[in-house]
N, C-alpha and C positions, 0 to 999 in steps of 0.2 A: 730059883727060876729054872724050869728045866727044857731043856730044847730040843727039836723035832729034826733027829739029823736022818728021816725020811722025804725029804723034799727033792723031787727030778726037777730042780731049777730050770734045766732047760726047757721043759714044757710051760711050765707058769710063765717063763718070759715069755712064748711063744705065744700063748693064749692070751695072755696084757697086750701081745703086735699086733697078733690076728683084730681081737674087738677095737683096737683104736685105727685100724688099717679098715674094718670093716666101716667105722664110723666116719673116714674120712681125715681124721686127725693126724697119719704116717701113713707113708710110701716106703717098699723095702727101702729103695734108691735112697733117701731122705734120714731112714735108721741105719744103713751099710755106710753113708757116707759122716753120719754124727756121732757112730761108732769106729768113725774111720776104719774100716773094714771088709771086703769083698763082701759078695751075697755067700760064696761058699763059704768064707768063716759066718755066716747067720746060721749058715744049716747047722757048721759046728757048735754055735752056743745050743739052739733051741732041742741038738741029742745029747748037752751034753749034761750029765747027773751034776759034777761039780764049776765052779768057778772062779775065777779071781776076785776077791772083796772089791781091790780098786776097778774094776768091770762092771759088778755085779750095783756097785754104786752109781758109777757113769749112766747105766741103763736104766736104775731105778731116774735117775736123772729125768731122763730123756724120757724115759714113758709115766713120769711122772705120778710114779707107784713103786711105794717102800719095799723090795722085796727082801730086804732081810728082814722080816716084820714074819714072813713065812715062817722061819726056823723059829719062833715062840710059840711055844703050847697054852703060855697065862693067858690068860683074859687083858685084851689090854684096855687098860681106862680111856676116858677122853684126856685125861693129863698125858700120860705115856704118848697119846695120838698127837698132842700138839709138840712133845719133845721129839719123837719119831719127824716130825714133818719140819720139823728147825732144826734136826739134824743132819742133813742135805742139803748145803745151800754154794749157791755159786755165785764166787767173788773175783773178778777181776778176770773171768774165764776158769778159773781152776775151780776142783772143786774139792769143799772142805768140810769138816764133820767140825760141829759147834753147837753150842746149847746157848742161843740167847737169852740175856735178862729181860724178865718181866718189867 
């Protein structure tokens, strides 16, 4: 598997807020507050190239799109798509990386 370590992460989150902020779906106030976070740490993720996994998780959380799914170049099957999407889940408020059984 080989991985695409050209991703400005900060803009692809930026671009997943904008369309769901465009659509009605988030408020900064609503992603700075679920990120517990200022609006100026927002400006900091959306310039920033790198970021923390446990963040970068949170957020996929929150905007309810995989983006470590970004850093793969493979083609991903619809298998890989439902283990990618049950590997995100939040339990008891935390959240945790887990592959459930079928």
């Amino acid at each position: 598997m080989q991985y695409n370590r050209n991703i400005h992460i900060g803009k692809a989150i930026k671009a997943k807020f904008e369309e769901q902020k465009a659509n009605g779906e988030i408020t900064k106030k609503e992603f700075a507050n679920r990120l517990n976070c200022s609006y100026q740490n927002l400006y900091h993720i959306f310039n920033s190239q790198d970021i923390y996994v446990s963040q970068l998780v949170k957020i996929s959380t929150i905007l309810n799109f995989n983006f470590l799914s970004l850093y793969q170049n493979d083609k991903i099957t619809e298998q890989n798509k439902t283990e990618i999407k049950m590997a995100l889940i939040i339990k008891d408020g935390n959240i945790i990386i887990s592959k459930l059984k079928d």
